[in-house]
C-alpha positions in Angstrom: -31.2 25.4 6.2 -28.0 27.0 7.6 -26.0 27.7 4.4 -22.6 27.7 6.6 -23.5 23.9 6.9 -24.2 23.1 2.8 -21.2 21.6 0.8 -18.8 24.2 -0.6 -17.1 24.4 -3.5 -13.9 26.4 -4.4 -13.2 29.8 -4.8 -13.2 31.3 -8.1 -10.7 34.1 -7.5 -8.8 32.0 -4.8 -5.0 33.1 -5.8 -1.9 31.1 -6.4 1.0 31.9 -3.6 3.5 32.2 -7.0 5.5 35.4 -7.7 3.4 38.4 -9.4 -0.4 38.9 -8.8 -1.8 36.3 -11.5 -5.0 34.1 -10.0 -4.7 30.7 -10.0 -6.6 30.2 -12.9 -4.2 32.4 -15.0 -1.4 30.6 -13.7 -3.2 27.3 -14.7 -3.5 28.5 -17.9 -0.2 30.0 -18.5 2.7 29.1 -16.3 5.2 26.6 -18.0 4.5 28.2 -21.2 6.0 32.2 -20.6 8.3 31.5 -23.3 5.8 29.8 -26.1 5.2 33.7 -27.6 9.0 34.3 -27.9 9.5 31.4 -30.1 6.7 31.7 -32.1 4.6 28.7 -30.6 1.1 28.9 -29.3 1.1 25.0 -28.2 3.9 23.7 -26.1 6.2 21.7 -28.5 6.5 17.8 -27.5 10.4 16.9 -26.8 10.7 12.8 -28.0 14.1 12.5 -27.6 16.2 10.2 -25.3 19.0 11.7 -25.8 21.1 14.7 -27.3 24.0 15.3 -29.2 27.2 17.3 -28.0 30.6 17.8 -29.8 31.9 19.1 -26.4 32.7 15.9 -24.0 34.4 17.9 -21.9 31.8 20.2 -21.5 29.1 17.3 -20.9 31.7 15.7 -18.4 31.3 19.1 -16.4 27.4 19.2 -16.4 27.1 15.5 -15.8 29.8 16.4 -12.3 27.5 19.5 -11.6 24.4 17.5 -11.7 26.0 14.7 -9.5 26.9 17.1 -7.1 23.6 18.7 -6.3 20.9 17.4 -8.8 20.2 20.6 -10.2 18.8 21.0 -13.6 21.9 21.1 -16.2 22.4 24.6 -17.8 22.3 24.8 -21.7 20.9 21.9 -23.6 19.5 18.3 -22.5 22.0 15.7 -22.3 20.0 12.3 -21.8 16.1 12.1 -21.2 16.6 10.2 -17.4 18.4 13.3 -16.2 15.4 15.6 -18.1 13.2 16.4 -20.6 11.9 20.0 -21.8 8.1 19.3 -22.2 8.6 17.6 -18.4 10.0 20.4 -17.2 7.3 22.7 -18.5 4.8 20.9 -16.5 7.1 21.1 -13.2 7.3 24.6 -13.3 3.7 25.1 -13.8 3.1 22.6 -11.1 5.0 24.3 -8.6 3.3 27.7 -9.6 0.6 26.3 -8.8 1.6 24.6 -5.3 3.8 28.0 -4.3 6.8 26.0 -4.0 10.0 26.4 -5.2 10.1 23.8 -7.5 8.5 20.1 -8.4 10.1 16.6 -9.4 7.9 14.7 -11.7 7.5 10.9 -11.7 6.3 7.9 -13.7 3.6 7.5 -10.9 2.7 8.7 -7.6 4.3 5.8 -5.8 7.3 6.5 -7.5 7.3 9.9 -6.7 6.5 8.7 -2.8 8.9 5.8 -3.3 11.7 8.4 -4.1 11.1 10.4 -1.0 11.5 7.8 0.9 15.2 6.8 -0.7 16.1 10.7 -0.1 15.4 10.2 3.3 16.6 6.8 4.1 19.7 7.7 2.2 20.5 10.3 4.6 20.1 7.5 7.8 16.9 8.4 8.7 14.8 5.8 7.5 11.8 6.4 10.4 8.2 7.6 9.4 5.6 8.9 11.6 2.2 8.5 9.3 -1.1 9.3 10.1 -4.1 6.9 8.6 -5.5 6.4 6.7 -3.5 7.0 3.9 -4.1 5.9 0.1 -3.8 1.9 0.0 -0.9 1.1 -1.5 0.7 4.4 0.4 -0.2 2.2 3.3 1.5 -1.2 1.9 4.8 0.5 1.0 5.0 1.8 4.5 3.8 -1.3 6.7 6.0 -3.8 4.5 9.2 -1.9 4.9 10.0 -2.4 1.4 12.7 0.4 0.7 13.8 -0.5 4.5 11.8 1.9 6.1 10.2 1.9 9.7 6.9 3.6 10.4 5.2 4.1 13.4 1.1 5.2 12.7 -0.5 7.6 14.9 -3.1 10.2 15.1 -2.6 14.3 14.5 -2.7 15.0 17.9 0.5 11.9 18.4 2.4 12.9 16.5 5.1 15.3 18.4 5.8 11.9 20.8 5.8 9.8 17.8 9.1 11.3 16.7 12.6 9.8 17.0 16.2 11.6 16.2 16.0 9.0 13.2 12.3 10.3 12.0 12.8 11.3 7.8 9.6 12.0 7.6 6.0 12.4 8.5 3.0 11.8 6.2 -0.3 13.1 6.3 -3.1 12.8 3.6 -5.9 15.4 3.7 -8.5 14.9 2.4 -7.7 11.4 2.9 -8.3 8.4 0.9 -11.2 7.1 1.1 -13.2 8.6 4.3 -12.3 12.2 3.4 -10.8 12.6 6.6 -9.4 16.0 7.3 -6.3 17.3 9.6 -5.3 20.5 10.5 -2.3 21.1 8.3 -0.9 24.2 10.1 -0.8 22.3 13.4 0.5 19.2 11.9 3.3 21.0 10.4 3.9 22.5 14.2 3.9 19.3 15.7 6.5 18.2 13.1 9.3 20.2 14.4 12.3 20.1 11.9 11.0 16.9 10.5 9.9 17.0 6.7 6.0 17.1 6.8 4.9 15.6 3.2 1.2 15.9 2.6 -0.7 13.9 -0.2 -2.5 16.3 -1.7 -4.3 14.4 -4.4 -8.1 14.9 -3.5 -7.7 18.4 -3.0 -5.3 19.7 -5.5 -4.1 23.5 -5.6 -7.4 24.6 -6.5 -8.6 24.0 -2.8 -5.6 23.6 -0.4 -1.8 24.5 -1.0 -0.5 22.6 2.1 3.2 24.4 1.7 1.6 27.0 3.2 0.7 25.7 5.9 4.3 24.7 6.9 4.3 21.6 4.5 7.6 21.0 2.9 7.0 18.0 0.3 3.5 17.8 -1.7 2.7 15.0 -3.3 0.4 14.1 -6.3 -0.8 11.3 -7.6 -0.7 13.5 -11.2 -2.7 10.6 -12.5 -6.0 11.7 -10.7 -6.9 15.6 -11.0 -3.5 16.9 -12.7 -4.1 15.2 -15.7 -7.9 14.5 -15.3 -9.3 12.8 -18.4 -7.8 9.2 -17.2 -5.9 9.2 -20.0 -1.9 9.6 -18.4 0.2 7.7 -15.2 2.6 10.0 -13.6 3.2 11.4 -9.7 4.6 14.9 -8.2 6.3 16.3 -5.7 6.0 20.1 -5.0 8.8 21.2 -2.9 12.2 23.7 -2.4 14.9 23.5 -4.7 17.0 21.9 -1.9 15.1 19.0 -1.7 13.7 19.0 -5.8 17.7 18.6 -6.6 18.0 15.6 -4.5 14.6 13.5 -5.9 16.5 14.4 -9.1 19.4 12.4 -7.7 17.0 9.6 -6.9 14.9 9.9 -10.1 18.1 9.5 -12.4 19.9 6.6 -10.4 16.4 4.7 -10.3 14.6 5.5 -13.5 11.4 6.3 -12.0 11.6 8.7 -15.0 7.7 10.7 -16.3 7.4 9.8 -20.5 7.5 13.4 -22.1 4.1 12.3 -23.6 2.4 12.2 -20.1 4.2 15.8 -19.4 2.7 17.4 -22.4 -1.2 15.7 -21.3 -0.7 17.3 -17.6 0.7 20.7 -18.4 -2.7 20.4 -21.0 -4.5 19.1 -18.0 -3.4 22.0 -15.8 -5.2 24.6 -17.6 -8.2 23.0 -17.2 -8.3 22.0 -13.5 -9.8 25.5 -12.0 -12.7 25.0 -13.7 -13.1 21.1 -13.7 -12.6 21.2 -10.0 -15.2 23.6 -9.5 -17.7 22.0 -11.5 -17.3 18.5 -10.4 -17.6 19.5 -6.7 -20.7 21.5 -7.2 -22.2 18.2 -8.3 -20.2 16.7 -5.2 -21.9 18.9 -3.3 -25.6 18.3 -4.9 -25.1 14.5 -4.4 -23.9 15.1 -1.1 -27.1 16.7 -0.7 -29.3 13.7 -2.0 -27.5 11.7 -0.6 -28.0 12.9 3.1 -31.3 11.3 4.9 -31.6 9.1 1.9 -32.8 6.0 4.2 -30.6 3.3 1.7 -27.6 5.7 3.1 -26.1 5.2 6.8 -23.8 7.8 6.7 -21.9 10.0 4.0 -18.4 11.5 4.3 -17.6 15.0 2.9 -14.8 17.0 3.5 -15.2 20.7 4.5 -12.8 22.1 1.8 -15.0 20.8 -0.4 -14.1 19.0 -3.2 -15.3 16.0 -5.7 -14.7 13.2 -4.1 -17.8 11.3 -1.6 -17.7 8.8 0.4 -21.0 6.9 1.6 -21.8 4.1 3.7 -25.0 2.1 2.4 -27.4 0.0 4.6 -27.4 -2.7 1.7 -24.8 -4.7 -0.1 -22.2 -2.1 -1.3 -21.3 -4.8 -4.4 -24.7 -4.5 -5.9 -24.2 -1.0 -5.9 -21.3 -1.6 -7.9 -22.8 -3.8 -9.7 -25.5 -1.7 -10.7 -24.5 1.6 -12.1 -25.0 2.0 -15.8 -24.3 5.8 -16.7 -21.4 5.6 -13.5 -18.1 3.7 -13.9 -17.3 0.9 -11.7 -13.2 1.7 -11.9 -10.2 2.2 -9.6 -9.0 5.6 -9.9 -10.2 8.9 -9.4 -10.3 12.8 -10.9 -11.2 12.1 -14.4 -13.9 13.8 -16.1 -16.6 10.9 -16.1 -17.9 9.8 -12.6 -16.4 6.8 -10.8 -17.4 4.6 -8.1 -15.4 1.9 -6.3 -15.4 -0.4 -3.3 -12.0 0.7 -1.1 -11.9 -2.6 0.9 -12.1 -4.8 -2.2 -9.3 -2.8 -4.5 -8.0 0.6 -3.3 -7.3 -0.9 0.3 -7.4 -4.4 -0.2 -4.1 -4.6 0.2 -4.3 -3.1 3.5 -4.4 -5.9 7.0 -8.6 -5.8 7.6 -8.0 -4.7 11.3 -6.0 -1.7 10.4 -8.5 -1.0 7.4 -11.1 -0.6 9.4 -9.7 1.1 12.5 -8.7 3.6 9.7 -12.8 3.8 9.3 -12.7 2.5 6.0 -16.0 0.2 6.5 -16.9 -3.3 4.6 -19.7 -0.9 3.7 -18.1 2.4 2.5 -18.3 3.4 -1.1 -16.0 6.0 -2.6 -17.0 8.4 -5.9 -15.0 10.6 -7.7 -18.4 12.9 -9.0 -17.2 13.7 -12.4 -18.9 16.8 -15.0 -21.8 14.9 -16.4 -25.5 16.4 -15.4 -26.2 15.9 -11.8 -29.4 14.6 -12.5 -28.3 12.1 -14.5 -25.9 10.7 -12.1 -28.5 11.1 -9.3 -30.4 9.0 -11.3 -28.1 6.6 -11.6 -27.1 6.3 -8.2 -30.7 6.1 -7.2 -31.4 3.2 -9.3 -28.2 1.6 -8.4 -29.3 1.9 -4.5 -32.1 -0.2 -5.1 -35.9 -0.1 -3.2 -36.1 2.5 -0.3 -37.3 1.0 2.8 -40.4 1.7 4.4 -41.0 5.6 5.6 -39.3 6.5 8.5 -36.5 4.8 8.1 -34.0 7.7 8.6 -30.1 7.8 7.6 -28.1 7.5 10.9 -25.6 10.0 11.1 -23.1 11.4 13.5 -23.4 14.3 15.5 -20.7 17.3 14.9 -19.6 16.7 18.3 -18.9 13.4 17.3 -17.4 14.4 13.9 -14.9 16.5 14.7 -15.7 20.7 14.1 -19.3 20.5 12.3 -20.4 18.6 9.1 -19.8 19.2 5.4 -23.9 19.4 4.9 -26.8 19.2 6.7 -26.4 15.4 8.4 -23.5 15.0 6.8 -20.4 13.0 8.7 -17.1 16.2 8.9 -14.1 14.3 7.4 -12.7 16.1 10.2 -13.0 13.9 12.4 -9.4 13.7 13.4 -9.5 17.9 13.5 -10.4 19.5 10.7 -9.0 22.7 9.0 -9.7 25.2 10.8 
């Protein structure tokens, strides 16, 4: 078996573009907290308050004009928790460590945190979008409906460049994408992009195995809910980005509301320092499912991306709702990225919203199956699964699979289906 075709899993001295020489994994660990030993704190304090007191109007008048004016952070002390909050800040700085960007903007979800991009760019007169399916659902619905007045045209990588118009905000791109795993190449995206913003959800992936900014991204976007925070315990959304643009989500952030509760900011800085090593153990159990998977006969084709990762797609030759229905040690559940092991059914929650003809032209089959491998033992999750898959027809019966000339650039394990179909990275 050629071991360039297996599964990988990340790095574990892959290296953070941040200032200084720390890994990745020291930077998970300790960026947002530098100051902690200073002030004689080993645990990030928690900052409740909504709001703070000042003798000094005058003075508050003057911070409240600077922040108006460019929607940088105030200097000195907090003045009201919708402009900011300490413990959130702590986990935007570590964030953007982590992406190698200049800064992050922090959100009560990740469709706020899309939803506010797409004010800073309609609020400049260029409310156009150039997206690329498939995208998460509901990424999709916001986009198609036109419900902050935007226009988007959908295309594929290699459209992109014609796609644009001089009133294009924006292009969008998620790799790996929700739920096929689909892969683009992000350098060549970012190309075709021009001066337009290239934002790039990069949820399923996280820092650990792609920092799209660089690779000529300028917005990244989390949904923090899913890796960030990891234990399916906290709502919020990111976006890693420059300064420039941070100051102007702040803008957004404070006029809307679409504030992140300093509770959830504590749980993903506390998440952060975790994700190295839960990302690299769930995806070596990815990538041993992935494995299993493959050639099983009850299996018709299963989607992995090359970058590896914890996240599977699979299509079954059965009914994929008595799949659902029978897992026992696996959660049926929406969501993704926790430490326990989810499966769900895209086109009857995560993409239901999503018209059935665009759904499935995304490849996003009445058959497809998405799981979120979490750390449990892989052989109790294989067993699971197994069970859950129900009687294996008769010998011979093969798992259909496509080609890597049909895939795209080669396959994430042996008779595995490349995410990259639509050009993978390279």
């Amino acid at each position: 078996m050629d071991s360039a075709s297996m599964p990988t899993s990340p790095s574990a001295d892959v290296r953070a573009p941040a200032p200084g020489s720390r890994a990745l994994a020291t930077e998970a660990v300790h960026a947002g907290r530098d100051d902690l030993a200073g002030q004689g704190l080993h645990a990030p304090p928690i900052d409740l308050s909504t709001t703070y007191p000042s003798h000094d109007s005058r003075g508050e008048a003057a911070r409240v004009d600077a922040f108006a004016a460019t929607g940088a952070d105030p200097d000195g002390p907090p003045v009201y928790g919708r402009l900011g909050n300490p413990t959130v800040a702590r986990f935007e700085t570590a964030l953007a460590r982590l992406e190698g960007t200049e800064a992050s903007v922090a959100f009560a979800s990740g469709m706020a945190a899309l939803s506010a991009v797409l004010l800073v760019r309609a609020s400049m007169g260029l409310r156009h979008v150039v997206a690329v399916r498939p995208l998460y659902g509901c990424s999709d619905h916001l986009l198609t409906a036109g419900l902050l007045g935007s226009e988007v045209t959908w295309t594929d990588p290699a459209g992109i460049a014609e796609a644009l118009r001089p009133d294009t905000g924006l292009v969008i791109v998620e790799s790996p994408a929700n739920p096929t795993l689909a892969e683009v190449d992000l350098r060549a995206v970012a190309h075709a992009c021009g001066s337009v913003p290239l934002l790039v959800d990069n949820t399923f992936a996280t820092p650990v195995l792609q920092r799209p900014a660089g690779d000529g991204a300028r917005l990244v976007l989390h949904s923090a809910t899913k890796y960030l925070g990891g234990h399916g315990d906290v709502l919020a959304g990111v976006v890693a980005c420059d300064e420039e643009f941070a100051g102007r989500l702040r803008l957004v952030r404070f006029a809307t509301g679409g504030v992140l509760h300093p509770l959830a900011g504590y749980l993903l800085l506390r998440g952060l320092s975790t994700l190295p090593v839960r990302v690299r153990a769930a995806s070596a159990n990815a990538a041993e499912l992935v494995r299993r998977l493959t050639g099983d006969p009850r299996v018709t084709r299963v989607h992995y991306p090359r970058v590896g990762g914890a996240m599977v797609s699979f299509e079954v030759r059965g009914d994929p709702h008595e799949v659902i229905a029978g897992v026992r040690l696996i959660t049926p559940a929406v969501s993704l990225g926790s430490v326990d092991t989810l499966i769900q059914h895209p086109a009857s929650i995560s993409h239901r919203i999503v018209d059935a003809d665009d759904r499935r032209g995304a490849g996003v089959s009445d058959r497809l199956l998405r799981m979120s491998v979490g750390l449990e033992d892989v052989d109790d999750l294989w067993a699971d699964l197994d069970r859950a898959l129900g009687e294996r027809p008769g010998a011979g019966a093969g798992a259909g699979t496509t080609s890597g000339a049909e895939a795209g650039r080669g396959a994430g394990a042996p008779g595995a289906v490349a995410s990259g179909a639509r050009g993978g990275r390279g």
